[in-house]
DOSE-289741 format. One line per field, with one value per residue (C-alpha): residue number from 0; residue in one letter; x, y, z. Coordinates in Angstrom, 3 decimals. Last residue first. Layout:
# residues N
num = [NUM ...] .
residu = [A ...] .
u = [X ...] .
v = [Y ...] .
w = [Z ...] .
END
This chain:
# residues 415
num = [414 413 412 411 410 409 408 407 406 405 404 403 402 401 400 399 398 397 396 395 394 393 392 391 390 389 388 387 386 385 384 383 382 381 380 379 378 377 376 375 374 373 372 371 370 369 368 367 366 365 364 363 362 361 360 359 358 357 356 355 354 353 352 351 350 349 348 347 346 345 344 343 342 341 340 339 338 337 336 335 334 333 332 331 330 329 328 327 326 325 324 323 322 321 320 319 318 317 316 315 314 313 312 311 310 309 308 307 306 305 304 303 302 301 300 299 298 297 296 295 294 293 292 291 290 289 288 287 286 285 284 283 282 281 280 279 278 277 276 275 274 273 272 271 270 269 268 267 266 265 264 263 262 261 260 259 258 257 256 255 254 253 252 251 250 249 248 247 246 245 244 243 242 241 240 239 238 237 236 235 234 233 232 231 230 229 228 227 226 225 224 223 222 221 220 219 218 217 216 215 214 213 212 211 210 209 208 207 206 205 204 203 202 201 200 199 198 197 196 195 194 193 192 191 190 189 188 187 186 185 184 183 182 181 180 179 178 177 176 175 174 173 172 171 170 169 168 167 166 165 164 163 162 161 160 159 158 157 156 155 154 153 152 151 150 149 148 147 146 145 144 143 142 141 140 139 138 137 136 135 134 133 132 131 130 129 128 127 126 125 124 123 122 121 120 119 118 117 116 115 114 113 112 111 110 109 108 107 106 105 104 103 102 101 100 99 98 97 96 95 94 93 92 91 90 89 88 87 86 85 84 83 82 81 80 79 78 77 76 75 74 73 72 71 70 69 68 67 66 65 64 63 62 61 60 59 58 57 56 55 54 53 52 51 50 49 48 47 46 45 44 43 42 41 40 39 38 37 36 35 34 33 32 31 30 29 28 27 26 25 24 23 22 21 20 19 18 17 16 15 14 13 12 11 10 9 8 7 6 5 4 3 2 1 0] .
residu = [X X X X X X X X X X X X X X X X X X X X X X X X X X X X X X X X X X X X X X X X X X X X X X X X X X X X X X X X X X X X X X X X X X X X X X X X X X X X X X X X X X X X X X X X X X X X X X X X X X X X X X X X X X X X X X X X X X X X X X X X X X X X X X X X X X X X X X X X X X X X X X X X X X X X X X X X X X X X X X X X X X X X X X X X X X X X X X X X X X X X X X X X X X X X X X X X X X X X X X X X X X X X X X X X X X X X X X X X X X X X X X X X X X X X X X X X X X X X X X X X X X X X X X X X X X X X X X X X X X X X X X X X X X X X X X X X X X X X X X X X X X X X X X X X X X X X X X X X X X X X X X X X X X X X X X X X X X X X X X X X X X X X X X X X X X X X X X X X X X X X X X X X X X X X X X X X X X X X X X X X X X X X X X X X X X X X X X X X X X X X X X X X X X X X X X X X X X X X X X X X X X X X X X X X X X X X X X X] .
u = [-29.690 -25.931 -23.413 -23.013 -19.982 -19.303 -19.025 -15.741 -14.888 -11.421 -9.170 -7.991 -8.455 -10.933 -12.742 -13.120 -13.922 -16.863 -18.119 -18.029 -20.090 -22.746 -22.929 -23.643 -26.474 -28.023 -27.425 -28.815 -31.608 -32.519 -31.938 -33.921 -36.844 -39.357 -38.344 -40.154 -43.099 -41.821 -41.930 -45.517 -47.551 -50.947 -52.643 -51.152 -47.786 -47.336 -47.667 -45.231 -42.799 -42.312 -42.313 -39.626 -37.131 -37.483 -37.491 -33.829 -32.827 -33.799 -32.535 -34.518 -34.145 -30.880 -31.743 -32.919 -29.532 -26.480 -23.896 -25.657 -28.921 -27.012 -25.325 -27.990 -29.684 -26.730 -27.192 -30.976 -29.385 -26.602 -29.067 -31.288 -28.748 -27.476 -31.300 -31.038 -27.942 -29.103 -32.933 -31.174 -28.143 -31.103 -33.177 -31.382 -30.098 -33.622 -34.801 -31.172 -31.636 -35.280 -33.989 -31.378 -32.407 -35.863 -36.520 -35.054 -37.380 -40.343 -39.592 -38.622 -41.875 -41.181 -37.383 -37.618 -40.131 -37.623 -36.913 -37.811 -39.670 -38.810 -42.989 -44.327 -42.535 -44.327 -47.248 -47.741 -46.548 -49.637 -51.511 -51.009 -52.140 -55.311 -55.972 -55.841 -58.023 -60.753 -64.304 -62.767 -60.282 -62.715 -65.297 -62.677 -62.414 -65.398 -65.630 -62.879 -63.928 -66.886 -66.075 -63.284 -65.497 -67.831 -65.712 -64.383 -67.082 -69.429 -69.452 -65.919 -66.942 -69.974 -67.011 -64.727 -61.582 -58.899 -55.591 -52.518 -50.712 -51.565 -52.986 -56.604 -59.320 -61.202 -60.478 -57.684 -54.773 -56.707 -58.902 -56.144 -54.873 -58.718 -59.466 -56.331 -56.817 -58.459 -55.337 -53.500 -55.487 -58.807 -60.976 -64.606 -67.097 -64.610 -63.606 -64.466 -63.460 -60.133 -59.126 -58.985 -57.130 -54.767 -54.256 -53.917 -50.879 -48.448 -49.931 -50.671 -46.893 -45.999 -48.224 -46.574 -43.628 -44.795 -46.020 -42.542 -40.827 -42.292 -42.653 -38.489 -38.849 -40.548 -38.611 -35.203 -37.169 -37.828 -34.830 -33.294 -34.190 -37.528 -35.868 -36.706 -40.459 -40.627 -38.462 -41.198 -43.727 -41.737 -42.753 -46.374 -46.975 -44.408 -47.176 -49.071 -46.772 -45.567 -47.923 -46.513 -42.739 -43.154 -44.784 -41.820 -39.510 -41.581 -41.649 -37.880 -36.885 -39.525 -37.441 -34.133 -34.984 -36.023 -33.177 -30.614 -27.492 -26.916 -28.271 -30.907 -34.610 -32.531 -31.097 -34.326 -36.322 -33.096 -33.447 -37.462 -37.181 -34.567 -36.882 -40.138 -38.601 -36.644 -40.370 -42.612 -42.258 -41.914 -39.140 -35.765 -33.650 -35.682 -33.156 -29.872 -31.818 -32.862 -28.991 -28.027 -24.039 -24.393 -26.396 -24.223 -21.255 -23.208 -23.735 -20.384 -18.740 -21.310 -20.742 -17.198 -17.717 -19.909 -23.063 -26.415 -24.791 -22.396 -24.726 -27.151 -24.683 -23.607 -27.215 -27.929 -25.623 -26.716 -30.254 -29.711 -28.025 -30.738 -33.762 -31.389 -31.029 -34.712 -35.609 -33.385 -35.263 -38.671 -37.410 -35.998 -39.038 -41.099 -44.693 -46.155 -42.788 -39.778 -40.477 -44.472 -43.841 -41.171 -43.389 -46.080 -43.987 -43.114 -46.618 -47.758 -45.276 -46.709 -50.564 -51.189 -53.368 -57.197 -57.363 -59.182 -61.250 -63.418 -64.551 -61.015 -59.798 -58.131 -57.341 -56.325 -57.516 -55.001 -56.312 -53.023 -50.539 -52.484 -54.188 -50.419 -49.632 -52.830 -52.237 -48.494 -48.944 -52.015 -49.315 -46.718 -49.019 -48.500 -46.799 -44.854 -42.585 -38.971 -35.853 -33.110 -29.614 -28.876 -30.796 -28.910 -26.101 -27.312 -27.292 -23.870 -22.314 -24.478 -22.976 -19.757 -19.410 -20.824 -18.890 -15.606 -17.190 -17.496 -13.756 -12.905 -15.301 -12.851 -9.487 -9.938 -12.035 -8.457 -8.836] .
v = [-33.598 -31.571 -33.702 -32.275 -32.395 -32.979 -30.558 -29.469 -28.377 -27.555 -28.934 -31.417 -35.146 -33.875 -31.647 -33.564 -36.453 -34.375 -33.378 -37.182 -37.990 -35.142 -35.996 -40.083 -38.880 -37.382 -40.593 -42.710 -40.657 -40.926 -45.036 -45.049 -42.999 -46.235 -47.417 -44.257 -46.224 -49.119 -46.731 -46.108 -42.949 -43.476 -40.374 -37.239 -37.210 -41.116 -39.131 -36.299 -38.810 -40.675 -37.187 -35.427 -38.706 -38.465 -34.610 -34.703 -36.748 -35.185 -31.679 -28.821 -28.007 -27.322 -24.499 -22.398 -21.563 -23.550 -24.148 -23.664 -25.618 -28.705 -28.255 -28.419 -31.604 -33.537 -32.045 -33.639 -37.036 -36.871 -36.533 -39.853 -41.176 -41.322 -42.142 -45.091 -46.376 -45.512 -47.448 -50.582 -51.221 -50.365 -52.540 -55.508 -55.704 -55.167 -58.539 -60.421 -59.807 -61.089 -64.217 -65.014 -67.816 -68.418 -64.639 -63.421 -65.727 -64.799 -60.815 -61.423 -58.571 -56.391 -56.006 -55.094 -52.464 -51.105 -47.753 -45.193 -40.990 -41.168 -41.442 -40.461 -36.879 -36.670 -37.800 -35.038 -32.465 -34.291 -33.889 -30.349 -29.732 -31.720 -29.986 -26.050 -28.157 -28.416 -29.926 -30.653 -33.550 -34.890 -35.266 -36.431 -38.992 -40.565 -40.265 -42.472 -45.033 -45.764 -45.557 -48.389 -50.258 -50.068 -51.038 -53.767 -55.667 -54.401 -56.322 -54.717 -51.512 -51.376 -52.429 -49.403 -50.855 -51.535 -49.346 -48.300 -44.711 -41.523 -41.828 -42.054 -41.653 -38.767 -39.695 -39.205 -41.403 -44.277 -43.275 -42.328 -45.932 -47.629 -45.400 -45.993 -49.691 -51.062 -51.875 -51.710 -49.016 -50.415 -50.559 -50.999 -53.690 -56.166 -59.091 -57.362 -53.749 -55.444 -57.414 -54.396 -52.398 -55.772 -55.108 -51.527 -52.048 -51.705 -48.783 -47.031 -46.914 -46.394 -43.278 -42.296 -42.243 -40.026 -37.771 -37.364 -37.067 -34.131 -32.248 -33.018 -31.279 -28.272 -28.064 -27.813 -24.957 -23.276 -23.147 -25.918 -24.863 -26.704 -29.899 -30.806 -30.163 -32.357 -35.368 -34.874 -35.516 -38.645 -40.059 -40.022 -43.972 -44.909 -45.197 -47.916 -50.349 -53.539 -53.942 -50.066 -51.785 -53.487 -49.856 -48.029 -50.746 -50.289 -46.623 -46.314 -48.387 -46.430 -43.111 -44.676 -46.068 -41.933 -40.633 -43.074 -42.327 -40.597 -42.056 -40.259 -42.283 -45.538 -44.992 -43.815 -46.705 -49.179 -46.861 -47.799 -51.176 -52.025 -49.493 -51.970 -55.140 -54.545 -53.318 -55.742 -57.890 -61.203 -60.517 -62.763 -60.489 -57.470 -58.036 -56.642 -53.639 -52.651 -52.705 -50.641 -51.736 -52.517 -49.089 -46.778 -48.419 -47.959 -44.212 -43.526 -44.980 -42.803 -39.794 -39.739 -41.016 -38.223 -36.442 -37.236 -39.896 -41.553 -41.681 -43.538 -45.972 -46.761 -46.730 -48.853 -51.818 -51.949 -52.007 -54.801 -56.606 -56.559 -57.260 -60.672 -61.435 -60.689 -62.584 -65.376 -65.405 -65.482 -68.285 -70.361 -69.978 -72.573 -72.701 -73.900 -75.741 -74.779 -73.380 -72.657 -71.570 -69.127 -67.586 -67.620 -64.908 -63.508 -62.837 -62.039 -58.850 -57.637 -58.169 -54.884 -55.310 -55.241 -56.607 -59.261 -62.417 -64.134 -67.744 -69.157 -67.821 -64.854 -63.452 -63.618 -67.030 -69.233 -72.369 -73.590 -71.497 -68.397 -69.296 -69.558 -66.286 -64.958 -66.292 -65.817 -61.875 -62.032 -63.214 -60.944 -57.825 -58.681 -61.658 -64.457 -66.169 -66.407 -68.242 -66.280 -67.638 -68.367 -65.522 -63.697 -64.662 -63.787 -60.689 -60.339 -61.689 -59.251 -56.042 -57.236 -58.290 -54.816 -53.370 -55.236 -54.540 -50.616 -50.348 -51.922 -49.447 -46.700 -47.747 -48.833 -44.886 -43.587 -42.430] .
w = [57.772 57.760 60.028 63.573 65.121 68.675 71.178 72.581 76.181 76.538 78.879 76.344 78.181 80.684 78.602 75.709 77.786 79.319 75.924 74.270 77.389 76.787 73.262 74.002 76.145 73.341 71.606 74.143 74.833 71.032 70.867 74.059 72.659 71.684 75.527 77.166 77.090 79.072 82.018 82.333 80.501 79.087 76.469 75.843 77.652 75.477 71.673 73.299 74.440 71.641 69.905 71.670 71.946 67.902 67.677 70.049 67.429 64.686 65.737 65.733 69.326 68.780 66.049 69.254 70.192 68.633 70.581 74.086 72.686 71.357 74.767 77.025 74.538 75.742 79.348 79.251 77.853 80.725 83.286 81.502 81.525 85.348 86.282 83.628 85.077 88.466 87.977 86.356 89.275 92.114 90.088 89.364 92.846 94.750 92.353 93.300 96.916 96.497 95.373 92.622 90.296 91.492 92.559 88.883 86.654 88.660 87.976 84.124 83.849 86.813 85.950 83.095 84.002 86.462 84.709 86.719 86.356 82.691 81.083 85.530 84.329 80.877 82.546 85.087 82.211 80.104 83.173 83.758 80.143 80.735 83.863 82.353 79.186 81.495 80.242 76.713 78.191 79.995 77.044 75.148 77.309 77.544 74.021 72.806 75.698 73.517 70.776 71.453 73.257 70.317 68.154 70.374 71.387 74.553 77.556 79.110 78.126 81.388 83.735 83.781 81.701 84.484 85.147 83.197 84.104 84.425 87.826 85.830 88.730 86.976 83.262 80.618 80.939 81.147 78.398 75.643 76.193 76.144 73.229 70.728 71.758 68.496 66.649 62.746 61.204 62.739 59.577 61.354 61.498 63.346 61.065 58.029 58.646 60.546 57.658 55.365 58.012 57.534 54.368 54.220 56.709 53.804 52.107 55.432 55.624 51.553 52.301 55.543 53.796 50.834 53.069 54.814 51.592 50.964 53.880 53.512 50.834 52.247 55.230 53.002 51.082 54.107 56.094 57.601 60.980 60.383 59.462 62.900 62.169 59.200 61.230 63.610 60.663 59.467 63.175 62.187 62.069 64.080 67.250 64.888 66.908 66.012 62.736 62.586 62.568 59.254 57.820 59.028 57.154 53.771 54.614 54.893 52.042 49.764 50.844 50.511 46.971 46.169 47.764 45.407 48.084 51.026 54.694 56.435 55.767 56.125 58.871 60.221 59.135 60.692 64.129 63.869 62.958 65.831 68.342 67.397 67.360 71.001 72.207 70.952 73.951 75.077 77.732 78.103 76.013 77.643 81.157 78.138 77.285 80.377 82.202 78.821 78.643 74.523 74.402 76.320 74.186 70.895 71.968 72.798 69.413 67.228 69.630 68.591 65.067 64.377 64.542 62.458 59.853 62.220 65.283 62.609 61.638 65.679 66.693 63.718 64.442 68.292 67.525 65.052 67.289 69.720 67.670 66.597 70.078 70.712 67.670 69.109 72.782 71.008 69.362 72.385 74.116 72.734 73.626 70.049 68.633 67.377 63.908 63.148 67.336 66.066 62.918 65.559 67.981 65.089 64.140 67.662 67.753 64.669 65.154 67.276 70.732 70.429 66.663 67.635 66.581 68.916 67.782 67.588 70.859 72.644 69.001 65.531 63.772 62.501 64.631 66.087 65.174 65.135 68.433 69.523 68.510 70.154 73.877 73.548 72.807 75.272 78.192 76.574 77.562 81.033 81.659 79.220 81.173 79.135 81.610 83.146 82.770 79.306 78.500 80.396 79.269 75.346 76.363 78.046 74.885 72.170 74.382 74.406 70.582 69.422 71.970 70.270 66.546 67.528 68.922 65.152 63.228 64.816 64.831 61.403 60.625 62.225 65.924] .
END
């Protein structure tokens, strides 16, 4: 297909994917549970009192700021309460997503697996139900595909490389997770040899610089507010403590009751040590965990589901919830196969040095940061624009070999 032929297939998906979107949200109302419950809570607190947290007199720093900021950059706009804002930011998350997974499957493979990728993501079944969730998760992956697009494209390095962090540092208000992505990028440029590794060393410290740079201000806040400079949020110790602790299942349960009186920093001290002590007692358990949780991290995908639950039973009944997940769970089960084969190929072609790929290092250390501490399915979602790439190769394979006979791999563009 010419580059026309090409960028005009993408547009169409592009149009697809951002039409069956925005019917669901046409369809299925916004009500804000789980997390998006304290998302509303503090946005609107903002609004109405601009004070960060569950009320004017307690401050917080207990979940990241970022996703409550739009939220309260909507309610400044529409109204305290309004959904229709958090519904456009998704919509606007979304096409973003879907405009970067096609650039960045052109930079770090090619057209083929550029094309494939954007269609896997315009059809994602998850995708499309988290148009109607408050969330950070669409802001988070759009920032971090439009970081990494930025990190990888040619052109003026050095404007790329402040680009990147300034972007990365947006999307650590989100989620502080991003924070040490640039040093998976390090190890994939491992195979590189060493003076590609050591530039790239380089311009990953420099990133992370420009990062904590940009959140320095609200580190500040925290030290004043709190009595300690919380990077971004206070819930490192909670997470790692529910995933590390005799009744943990690996996934999210209760604070024991003695951390629930204390404040934050001590909480978070608190809970920090608890588990660490756990951890240290038998490190044979805590590496079965972390293969435990890296299993429980892609075992479904029905969190979508679960959190526009009430909006599904009113529309569509419980036939409608079993529906939604039965047609979400196989199209992630049927991915997540055809991710594993992408990376089966990458490693057939080109031995070890398929490993030390960027995109197999970016679904490697989303997953890796989430093995190590709490592991549900929304976790996985920071990875989905690197599963659906990887996923993407497989599929560009099999055509190949159907249309041709003759299994051929995708290209791989120098990084």
């Amino acid at each position: 297909m010419s580059e026309h032929a090409i960028n005009r297939a993408a547009l169409w998906l592009i149009i697809v994917g951002m039409a069956l979107r925005l019917l669901w949200a046409l369809i299925m109302p916004v009500n804000p549970v789980s997390d998006g419950a304290a998302y509303n809570a503090f946005a609107r607190n903002l609004v109405e009192h601009g004070v960060y947290g569950w009320d004017p007199e307690t401050p917080s720093a207990y979940w990241a700021v970022g996703t409550s900021a739009i939220v309260a950059a909507t309610y400044f706009l529409f109204g305290a309460g309004s959904t229709i804002g958090i519904v456009l930011t998704n919509l606007a998350a979304s096409l973003l997503i879907l405009l970067m997974i096609f650039r960045v499957g052109k930079l770090y493979f090619d057209n083929r697996v550029a094309l494939a990728a954007l269609a896997i993501t315009a059809l994602w079944p998850n995708l499309i139900i988290f148009t109607t969730v408050l969330s950070s998760e669409l802001y988070f992956i759009a920032l971090t595909l439009l970081g990494l697009w930025l990190w990888a494209r040619p052109g003026r390095w050095w404007i790329n490389l402040i680009l990147a962090g300034l972007v990365w540092g947006a999307a650590c208000y989100i989620r502080p997770v991003i924070l040490l992505f640039p040093v998976a990028l390090v190890i994939a440029s491992f195979s590189q040899g060493l003076a590609a590794s050591f530039r790239t060393a380089l311009r990953a410290a420099c990133v992370i610089g420009i990062i904590l740079a940009v959140v320095a201000p609200w580190t500040a806040r925290n030290e004043a507010v709190l009595g300690e400079p919380f990077l971004v949020s206070s819930n490192f110790g909670a997470n790692l403590w529910m995933g590390n602790n005799p009744d943990s299942t690996g996934g999210y349960m209760p604070l024991p009751d003695e951390a629930r009186s204390m404040d934050e920093a001590q909480r978070d001290a608190y809970l920090k040590e608890l588990a660490r002590t756990y951890i240290q007692e038998d490190l044979g358990r805590f590496a079965r965990d972390v293969i435990s949780r890296t299993i429980r991290l892609h075992s479904r995908e029905t969190i979508g589901v679960a959190w526009n639950l009430e909006g599904i039973e009113t529309r569509a009944g419980q036939v409608g919830v079993t529906a939604a997940k039965a047609i979400a769970s196989a199209y992630w089960y049927i991915l997540l196969i055809a991710a594993l084969g992408g990376v089966v190929l990458l490693l057939m072609r080109d031995k070890l040095a398929g490993v030390f790929h960027p995109v197999f290092g970016g679904w490697a250390y989303f997953t890796a940061v989430h093995a190590m501490i709490v592991a549900d399915d929304r976790y996985h979602m920071p990875a989905s624009p690197f599963i659906a790439l990887l996923a993407a190769v497989s599929l560009v394979a099999i055509l190949s070999r159907w249309r041709d006979n003759e299994m051929r791999l995708p290209a791989i563009q120098p990084f």
